[in-house]
SERO-4910 file (N, C-alpha, C, O; in steps of 0.05 Angstrom, whole numbers):
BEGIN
 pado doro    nc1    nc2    nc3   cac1   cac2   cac3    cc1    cc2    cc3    oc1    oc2    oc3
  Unk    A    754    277    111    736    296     98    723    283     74    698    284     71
  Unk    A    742    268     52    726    257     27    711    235     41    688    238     34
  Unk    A    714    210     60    696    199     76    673    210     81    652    199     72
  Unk    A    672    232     97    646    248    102    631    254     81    607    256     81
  Unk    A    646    255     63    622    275     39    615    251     23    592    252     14
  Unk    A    633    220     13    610    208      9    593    194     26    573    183     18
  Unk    A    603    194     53    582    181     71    547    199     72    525    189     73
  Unk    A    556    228     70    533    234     66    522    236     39    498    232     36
  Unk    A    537    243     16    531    239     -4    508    214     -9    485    220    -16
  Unk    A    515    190     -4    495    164      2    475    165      0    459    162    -19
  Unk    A    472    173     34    452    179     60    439    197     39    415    192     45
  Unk    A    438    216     16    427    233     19    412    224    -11    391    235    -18
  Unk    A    425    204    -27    406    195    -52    403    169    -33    403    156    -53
  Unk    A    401    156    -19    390    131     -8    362    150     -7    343    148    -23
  Unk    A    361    172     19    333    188     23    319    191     11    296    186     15
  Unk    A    332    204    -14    319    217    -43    299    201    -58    277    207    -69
  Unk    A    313    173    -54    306    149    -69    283    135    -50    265    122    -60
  Unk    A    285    140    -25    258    125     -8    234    146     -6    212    137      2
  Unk    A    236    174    -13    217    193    -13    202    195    -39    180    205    -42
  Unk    A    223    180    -63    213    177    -90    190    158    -98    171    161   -113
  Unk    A    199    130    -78    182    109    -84    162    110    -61    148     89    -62
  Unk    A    155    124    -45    134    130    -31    108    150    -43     84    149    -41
  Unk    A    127    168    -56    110    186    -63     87    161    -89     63    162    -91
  Unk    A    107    142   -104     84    132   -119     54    113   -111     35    103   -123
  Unk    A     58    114    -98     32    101    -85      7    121    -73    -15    111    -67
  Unk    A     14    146    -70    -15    169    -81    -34    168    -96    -31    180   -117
  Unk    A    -55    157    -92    -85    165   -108    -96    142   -101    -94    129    -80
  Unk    A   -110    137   -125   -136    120   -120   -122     90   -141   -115     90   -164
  Unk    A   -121     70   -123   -117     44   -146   -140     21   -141   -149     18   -118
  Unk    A   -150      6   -162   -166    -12   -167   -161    -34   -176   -149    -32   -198
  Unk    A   -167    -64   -166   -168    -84   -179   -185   -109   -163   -202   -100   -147
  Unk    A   -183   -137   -164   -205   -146   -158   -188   -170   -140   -164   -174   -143
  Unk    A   -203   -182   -122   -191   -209   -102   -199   -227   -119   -215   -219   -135
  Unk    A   -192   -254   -120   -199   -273   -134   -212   -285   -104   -202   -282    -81
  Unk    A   -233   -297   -109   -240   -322    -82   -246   -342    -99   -243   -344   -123
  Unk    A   -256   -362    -77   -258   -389    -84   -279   -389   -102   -296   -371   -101
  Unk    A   -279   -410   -120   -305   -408   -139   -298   -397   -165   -316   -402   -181
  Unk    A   -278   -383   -175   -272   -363   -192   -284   -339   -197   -284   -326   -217
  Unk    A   -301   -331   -159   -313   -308   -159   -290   -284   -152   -266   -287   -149
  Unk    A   -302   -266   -151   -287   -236   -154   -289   -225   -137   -306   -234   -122
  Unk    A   -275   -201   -126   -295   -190   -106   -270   -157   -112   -245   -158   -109
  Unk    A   -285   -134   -120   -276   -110   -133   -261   -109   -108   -265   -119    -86
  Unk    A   -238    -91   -120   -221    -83    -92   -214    -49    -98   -211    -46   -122
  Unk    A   -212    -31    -88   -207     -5    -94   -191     19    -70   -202     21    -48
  Unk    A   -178     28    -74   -160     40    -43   -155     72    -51   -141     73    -72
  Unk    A   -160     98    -42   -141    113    -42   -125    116    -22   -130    120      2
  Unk    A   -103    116    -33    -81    122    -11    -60    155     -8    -55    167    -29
  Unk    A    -53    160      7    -52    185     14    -14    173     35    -14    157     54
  Unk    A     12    189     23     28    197     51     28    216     65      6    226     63
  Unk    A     37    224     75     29    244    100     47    240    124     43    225    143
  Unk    A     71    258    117     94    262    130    109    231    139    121    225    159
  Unk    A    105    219    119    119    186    120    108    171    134    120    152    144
  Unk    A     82    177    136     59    161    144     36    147    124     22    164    112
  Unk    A     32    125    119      6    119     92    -24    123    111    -29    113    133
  Unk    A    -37    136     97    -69    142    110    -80    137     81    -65    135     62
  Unk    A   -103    135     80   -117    129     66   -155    119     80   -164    117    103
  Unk    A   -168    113     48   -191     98     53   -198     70     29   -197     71      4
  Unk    A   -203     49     45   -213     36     27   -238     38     13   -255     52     24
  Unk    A   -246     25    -14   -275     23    -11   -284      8    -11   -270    -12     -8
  Unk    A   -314      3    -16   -323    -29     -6   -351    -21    -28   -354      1    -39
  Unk    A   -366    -38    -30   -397    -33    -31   -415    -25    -15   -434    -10    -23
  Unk    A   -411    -35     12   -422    -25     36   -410      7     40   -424     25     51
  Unk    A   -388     10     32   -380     37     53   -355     34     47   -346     13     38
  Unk    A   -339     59     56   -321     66     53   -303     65     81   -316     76     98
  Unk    A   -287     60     86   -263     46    124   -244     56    115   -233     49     94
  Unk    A   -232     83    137   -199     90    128   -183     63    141   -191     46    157
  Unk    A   -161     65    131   -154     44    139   -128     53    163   -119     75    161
  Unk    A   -120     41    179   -105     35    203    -77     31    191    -68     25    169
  Unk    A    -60     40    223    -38     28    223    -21     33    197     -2     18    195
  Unk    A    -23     50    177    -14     51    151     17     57    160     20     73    179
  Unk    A     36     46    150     65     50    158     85     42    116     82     23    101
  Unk    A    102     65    115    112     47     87    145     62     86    157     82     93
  Unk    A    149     41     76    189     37     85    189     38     49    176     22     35
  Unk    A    201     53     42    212     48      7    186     43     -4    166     57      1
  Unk    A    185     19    -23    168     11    -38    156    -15    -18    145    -36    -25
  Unk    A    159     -9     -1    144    -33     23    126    -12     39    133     10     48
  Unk    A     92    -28     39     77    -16     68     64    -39     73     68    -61     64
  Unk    A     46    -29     90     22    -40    107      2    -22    121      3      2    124
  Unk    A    -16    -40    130    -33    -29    135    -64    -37    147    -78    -45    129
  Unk    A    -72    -36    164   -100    -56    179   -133    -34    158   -136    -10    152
  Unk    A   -148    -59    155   -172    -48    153   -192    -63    171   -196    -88    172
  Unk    A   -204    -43    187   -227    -54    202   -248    -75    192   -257    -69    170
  Unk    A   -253    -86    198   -274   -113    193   -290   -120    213   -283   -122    237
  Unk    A   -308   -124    205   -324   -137    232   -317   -166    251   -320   -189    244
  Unk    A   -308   -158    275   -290   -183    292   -256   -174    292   -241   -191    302
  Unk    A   -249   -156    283   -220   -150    289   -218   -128    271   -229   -106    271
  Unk    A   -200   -141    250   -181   -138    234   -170   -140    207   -147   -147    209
  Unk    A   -176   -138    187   -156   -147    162   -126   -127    150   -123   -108    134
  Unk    A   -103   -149    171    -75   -138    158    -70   -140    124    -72   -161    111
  Unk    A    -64   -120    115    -52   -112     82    -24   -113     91    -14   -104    112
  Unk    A    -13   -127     71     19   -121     64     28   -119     40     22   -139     26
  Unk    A     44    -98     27     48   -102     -3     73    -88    -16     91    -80     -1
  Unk    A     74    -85    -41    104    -70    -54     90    -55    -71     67    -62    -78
  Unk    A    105    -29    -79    100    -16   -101    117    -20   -117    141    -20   -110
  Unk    A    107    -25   -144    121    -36   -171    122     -1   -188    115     17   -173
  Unk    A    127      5   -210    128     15   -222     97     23   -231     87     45   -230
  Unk    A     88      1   -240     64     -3   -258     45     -8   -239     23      3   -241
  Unk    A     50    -25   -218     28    -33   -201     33    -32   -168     49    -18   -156
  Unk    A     14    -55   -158     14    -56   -138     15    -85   -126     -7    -96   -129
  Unk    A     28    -95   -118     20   -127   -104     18   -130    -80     37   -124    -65
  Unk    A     -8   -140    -70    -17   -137    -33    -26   -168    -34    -36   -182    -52
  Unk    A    -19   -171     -5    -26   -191      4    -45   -186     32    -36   -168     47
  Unk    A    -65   -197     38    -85   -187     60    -98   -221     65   -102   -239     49
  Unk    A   -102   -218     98   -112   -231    105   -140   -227    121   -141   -212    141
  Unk    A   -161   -241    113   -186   -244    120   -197   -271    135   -196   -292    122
  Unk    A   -207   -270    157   -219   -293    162   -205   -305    169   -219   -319    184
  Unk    A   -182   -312    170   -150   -325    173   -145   -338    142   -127   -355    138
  Unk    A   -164   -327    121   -153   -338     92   -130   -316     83   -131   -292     88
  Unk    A   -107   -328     68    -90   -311     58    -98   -307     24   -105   -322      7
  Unk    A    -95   -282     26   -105   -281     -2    -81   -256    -16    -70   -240     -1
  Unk    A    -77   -256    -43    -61   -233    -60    -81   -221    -82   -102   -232    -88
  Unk    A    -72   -193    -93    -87   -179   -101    -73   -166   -119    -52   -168   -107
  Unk    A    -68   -155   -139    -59   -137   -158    -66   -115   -161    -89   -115   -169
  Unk    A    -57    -93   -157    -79    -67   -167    -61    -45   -176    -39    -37   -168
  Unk    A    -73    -39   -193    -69    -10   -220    -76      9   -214    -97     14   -202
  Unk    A    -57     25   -222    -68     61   -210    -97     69   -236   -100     66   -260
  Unk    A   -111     78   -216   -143     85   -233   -139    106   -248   -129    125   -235
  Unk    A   -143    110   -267   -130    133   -286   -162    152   -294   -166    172   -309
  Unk    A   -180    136   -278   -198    160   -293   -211    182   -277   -224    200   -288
***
């Protein structure tokens, strides 16, 4: 019986704790890609869960692409944005403060930082 109750006891702040760090990655965050050159290129996402699913939209200059495939485990997701010719896979962590993604374009690997937009 005391087995049972902390086995679920666990199970039940392990949950607590993966529904906590999901929920932070809601809204809108912003920051910029570095490319070659020491050019920039703005980067901006709202993201949205939805029954332990990540949906969302990116934005772009051109337009705005929800993005695909959104899947997020704890403070781990992913996620595809359409591009012209396939694909660009996102993979990243939620930090406290931020965000760190890694995305690939073109077959270049590139990382990204981004801050929740506060305004």
């Amino acid at each position: 019986m005391k087995k049972e109750f902390l086995a679920i006891s666990a199970f039940v702040i392990i949950t607590a704790f993966s529904f906590i760090s999901m929920a932070d990655i809601n809204g809108k965050w912003i920051g910029s890609l570095k490319l070659p050159g020491d050019d920039h290129f703005p980067l901006s996402y709202t993201f949205k869960i939805d029954s332990g699913k990540l949906t969302g939209t990116a934005h772009a200059p051109q337009g705005d692409v929800a993005i695909t495939d959104g899947m997020i485990n704890g403070d781990n997701f992913s996620f595809s944005i359409p591009v012209p010719g396939g694909s660009s896979p996102h993979t990243g962590k939620v930090y406290q403060d931020s965000i760190g993604m890694n995305l690939v374009y073109k077959g270049q690997h590139m990382h990204a930082t981004l801050k929740r937009d506060k305004s």
